[in-house]
N, C-alpha and C positions, 0 to 999 in steps of 0.2 A: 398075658394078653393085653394088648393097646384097648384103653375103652375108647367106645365109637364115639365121637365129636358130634352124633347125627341130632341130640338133642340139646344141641345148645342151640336151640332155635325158639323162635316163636310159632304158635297155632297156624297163624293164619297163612304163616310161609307154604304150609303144609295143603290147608285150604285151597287157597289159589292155586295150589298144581293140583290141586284134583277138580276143581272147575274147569280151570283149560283144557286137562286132560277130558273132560266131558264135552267140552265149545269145542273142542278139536285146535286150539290154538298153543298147546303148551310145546309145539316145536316148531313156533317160530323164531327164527335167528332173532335176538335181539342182543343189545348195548346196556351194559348197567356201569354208573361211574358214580364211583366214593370223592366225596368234595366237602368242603368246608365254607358253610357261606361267609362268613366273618372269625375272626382270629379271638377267642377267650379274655376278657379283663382285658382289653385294650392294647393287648400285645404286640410288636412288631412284627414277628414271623413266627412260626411254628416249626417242630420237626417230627419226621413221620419218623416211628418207629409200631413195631408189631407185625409186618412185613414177614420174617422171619417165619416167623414162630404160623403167621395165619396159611402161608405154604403150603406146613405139613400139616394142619389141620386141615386145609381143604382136600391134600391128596389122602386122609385117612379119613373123611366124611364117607361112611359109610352108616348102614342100615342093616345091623345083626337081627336075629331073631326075638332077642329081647325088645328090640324098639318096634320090630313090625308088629307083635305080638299083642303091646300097649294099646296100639295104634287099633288094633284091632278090637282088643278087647273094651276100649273107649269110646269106640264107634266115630273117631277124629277124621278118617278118610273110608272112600270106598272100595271094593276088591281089585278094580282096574288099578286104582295109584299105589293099594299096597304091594300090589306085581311091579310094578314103575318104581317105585322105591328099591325095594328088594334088590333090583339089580343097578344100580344107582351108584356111578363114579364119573366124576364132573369131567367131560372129556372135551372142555370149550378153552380160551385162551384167554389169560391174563396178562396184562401192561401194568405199570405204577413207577412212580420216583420210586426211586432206590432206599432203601433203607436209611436212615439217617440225612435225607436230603432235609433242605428248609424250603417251608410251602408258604403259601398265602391264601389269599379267599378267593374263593373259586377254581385252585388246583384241583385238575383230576388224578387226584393222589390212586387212584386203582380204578382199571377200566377190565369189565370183565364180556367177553363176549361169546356167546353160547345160546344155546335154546331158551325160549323164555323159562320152562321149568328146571331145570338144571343153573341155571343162575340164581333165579329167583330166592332159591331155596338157602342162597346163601346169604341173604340180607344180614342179618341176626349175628352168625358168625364171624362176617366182612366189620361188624363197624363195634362188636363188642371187644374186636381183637385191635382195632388200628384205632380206637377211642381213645381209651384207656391206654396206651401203650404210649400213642402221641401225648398224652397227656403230659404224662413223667416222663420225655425224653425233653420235650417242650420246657418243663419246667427244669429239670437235672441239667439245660443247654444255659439256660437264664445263670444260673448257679455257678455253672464251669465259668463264664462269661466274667464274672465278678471275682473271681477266686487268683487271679493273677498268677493263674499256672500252678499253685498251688494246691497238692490231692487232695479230693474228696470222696469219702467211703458212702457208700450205701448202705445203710442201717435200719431199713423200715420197716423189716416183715413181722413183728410186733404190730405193725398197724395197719395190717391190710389181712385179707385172708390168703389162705395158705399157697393158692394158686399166681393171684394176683401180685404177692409177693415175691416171687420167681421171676414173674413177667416184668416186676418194677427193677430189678439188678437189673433184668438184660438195659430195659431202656435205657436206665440213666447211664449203665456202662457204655452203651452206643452213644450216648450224648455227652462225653469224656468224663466221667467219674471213673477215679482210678481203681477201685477196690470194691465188694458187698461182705456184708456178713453171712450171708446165705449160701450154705450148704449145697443147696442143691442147683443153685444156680451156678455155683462151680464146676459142678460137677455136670449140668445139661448143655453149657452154653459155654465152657471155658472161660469163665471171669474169674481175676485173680480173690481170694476172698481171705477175711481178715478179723482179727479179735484175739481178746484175751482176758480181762476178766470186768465182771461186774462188781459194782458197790455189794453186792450178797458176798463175794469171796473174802474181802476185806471183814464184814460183820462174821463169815465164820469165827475167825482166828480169836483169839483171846489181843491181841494186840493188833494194829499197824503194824509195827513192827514186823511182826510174826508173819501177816498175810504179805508184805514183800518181799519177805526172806522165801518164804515158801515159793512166789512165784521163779522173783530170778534164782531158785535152784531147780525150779522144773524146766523154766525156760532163759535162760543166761541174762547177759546185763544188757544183754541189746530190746530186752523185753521196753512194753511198755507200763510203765503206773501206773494207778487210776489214783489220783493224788488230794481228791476232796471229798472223800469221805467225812472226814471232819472237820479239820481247819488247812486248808490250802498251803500254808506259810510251812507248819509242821510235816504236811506229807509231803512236802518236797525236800525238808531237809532229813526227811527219815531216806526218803527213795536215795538221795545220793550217797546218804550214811550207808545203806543196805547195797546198791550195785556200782555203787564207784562213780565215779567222773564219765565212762564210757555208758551211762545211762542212756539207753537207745532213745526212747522218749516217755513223755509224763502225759499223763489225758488229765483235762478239764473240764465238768461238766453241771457246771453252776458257775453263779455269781456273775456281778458284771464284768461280758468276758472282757473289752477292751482294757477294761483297767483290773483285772485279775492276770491276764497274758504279758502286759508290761513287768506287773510286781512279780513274778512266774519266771520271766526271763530275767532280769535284774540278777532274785535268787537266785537260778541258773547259773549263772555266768560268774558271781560272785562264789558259791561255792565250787567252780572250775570244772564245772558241767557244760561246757561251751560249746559243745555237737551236742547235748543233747534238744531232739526237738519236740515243742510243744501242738497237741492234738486238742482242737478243742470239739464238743460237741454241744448239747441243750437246744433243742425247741429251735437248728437255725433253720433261715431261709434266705434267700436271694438277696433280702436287704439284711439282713443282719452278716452273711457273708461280704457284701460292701463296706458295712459300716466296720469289720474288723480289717479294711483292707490296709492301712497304718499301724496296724498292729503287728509283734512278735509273734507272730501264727504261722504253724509251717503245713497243718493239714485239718482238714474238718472232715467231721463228721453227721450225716444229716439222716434222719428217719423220716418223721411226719410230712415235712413239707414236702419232699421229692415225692413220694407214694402216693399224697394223694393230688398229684398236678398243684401246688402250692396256690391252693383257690382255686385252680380248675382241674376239677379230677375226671372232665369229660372233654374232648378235644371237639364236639359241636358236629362230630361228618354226618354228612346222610349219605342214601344209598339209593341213587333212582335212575329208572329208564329212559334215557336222551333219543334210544336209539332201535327202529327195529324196522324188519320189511318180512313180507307178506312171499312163502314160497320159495322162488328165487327171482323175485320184484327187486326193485332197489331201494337202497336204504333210504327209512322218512324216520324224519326228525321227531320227536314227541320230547314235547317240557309240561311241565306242572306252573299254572299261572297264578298259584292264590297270590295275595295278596301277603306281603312279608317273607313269601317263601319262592318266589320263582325262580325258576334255574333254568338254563339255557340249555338247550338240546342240541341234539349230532354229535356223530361222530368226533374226536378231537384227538390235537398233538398239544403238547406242549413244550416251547423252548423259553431258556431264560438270555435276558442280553443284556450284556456285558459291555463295559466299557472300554477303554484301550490300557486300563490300568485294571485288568479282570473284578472289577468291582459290579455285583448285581446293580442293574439300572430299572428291568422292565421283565414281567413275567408273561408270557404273550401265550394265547391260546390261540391254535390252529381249527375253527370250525369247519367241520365239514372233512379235514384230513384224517387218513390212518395215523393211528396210531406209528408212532418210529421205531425202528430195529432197534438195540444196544447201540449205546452210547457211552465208551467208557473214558473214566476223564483224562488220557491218553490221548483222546480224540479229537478235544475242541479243536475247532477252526472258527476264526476268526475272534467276532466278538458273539455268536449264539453258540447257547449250548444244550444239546438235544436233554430230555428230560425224563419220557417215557421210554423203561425199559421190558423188553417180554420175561413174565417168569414162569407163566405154564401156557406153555403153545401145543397145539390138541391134546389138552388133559398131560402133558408130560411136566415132569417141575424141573425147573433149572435147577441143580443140586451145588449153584455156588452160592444161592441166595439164601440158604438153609443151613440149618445146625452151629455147630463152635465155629468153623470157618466162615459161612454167612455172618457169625455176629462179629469177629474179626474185619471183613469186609467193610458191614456196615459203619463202625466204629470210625474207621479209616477213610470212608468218603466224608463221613460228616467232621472228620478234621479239618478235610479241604473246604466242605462247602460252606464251612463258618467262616473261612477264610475272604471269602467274595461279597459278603455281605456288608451291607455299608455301615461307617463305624456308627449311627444314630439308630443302628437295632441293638444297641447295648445301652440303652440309655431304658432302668428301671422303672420310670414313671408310664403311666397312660399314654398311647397313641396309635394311632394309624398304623396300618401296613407300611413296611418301611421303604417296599416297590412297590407300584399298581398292578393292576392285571386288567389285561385289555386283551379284546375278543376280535380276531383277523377274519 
């Protein structure tokens, strides 16, 4: 049995439809749109990822017996909303950038349109899913960005929970990380996935020795070493003593790598180990991946930093109402005016425009227009390029947006779309959005 997603909410989500549902207002059409008002740590752009994955969770938001039950026995809502619940499957329409697209502040990264209680009820799930997801694709992009083509695995479900961990493979795998070590993310989402042994396999054995002999007989010479268990110099010349010259590769995961990956390859090559490649790993991140970029490195390995958005492990969205009309009135605009937090209401498109050289210039919001059909990047004309795409039109889900082939898709646009971005969104220091966003 699927457990129901119906409580991964907050209270008051719950509240508020059983007040409308009392005011008589919880079916009116309303507008809800997921945005970012500024970009994390001074970042240039962002990338959306969690798309995916929040799909199926919204077409499986349902309200079993056990939840209404709670609800009941808690006294959270009253007998009309738990009837309303009860039979409760979101039958409104969603828009969003695509999967692995790069956003800015103020993108309407997900427009959901539906009754006010049927939308509403998704706040919670909407921005704990494209938060955190964004986070680490955001962060895993910065990484790719620095790595000079060169793979990097994802290794971090050690430091995330057991959930979270899943969802951090897919992202960074959408944001070009080649590999995860995570089981199950291979197996939910199709990412290639990758390991072999820990510093504990080496401390079993009675020797070095022993623990490489052991592996390249379980797994050939194209295995990998883990070669600093104890002194770096010695485990590389045991590793080639033990698998030959065809030693697929050696991991390193201490010491100064710059100048451990030089003396590593030197080694290397001097004992006539000259394919084999060096993997390094330890505590990297986005600037320590830079700073080995003059180095004999052929692939990294990263845990901590990717997992947890390397300093921003929250991507900043909210989730609020721009948009709603009365019966079959016409749509009126509503914004939130506080002070530090206003956000522009209506209805919107968004297109991006582009230079004559396909290079991002300007992120331009459509107020007041529908939302746009699919836009696939087969499609541009000219120099704009549509942005918002539908993924559940009356309650149905596009099933290309979803599962192993959704995260295949996604992976694949945000190849392209890194490609249009100007080259001073790779530049690791503090700054500005690297396009504006201006409101038409």
């Amino acid at each position: 049995m699927i457990e129901s997603p119906a409580f991964r909410t907050d209270r008051y989500e719950l509240t508020m439809v059983d007040a409308a549902i009392q005011s008589g207002t919880a079916d009116r059409e309303c507008m809800f749109e997921t945005f970012a008002r500024r970009l994390p740590n001074g970042r240039r752009y962002g990338i959306v990822a969690g798309t995916g994955r929040l799909l199926e969770l919204i077409r499986d938001f349902r309200f079993t017996d056990a939840e209404l039950d709670w609800l009941r026995e808690h006294d959270v809502v009253r007998a009309p909303t738990l009837d309303w619940l009860a039979d409760y499957s979101f039958s409104g329409n969603v828009w969003g950038y695509q999967e692995g697209e790069a956003y800015f502040p103020g993108s309407p990264l997900l427009v959901v349109d539906g009754t006010f209680a049927e939308a509403v009820i998704l706040e919670t799930l909407v921005l704990s899913t494209l938060n955190y997801d964004t986070s680490v694709a955001s962060a895993a992009a910065r990484m790719v960005s620095v790595s000079l083509g060169r793979p990097i695995a994802e290794m971090g479900s050690r430091r995330a929970n057991e959930h979270a961990a899943v969802a951090a493979a897919r992202a960074a795998y959408i944001a070009g990380f080649a590999s995860t070590s995570n089981l199950e993310a291979g197996r939910t989402w199709g990412i290639p996935t990758m390991g072999t042994a820990a510093h504990a396999f080496t401390l079993l054995h009675d020797t070095e020795e022993d623990a490489f002999r052991a592996q390249v007989d379980a797994f050939g010479s194209a295995t990998t070493l883990l070669v600093d268990t104890y002194d770096i110099s010695r485990g590389i010349e045991l590793a080639v003593r033990v698998a030959g010259t065809g030693l697929g590769a050696i991991r390193i995961d201490s010491g100064d790598l710059p100048t451990v990956a030089a003396a590593a390859r030197a080694q290397l090559d001097s004992l006539g180990a000259v394919n084999t490649t060096i993997t390094v790993t330890s505590d990297l991140d986005e600037y320590a991946i830079a700073a080995l970029s003059g180095s004999p490195v052929d692939a990294f390995g990263v845990g901590t930093s990717v997992v947890t958005g390397s300093g921003a492990p929250a991507a900043g969205m909210v989730y609020k109402l721009v948009a709603r009309r009365d019966d079959a009135g016409p749509w009126m605009s509503v914004a939130k005016t506080s002070i530090g937090k206003v956000s522009v209401g209506g209805r919107k498109n968004a297109v991006r425009l582009l230079d004559g050289g396909g290079t991002a210039r300007e992120e331009v919001i459509l107020v007041g227009a529908e939302p746009s059909g699919d836009v696939d990047d087969a499609q541009r004309e000219g120099v704009e390029r549509g942005l918002l795409v539908p993924f559940i039109t009356d309650g149905e889900v596009d099933e290309r947006y979803v599962g192993a082939s959704g995260t295949q898709r996604a992976r694949a646009h945000n190849a392209s779309v890194m490609q249009e971005l100007p080259i001073e969104a790779f530049r690791l220091g503090r700054g500005e959005a690297v396009i504006p966003t201006s409101y038409r």
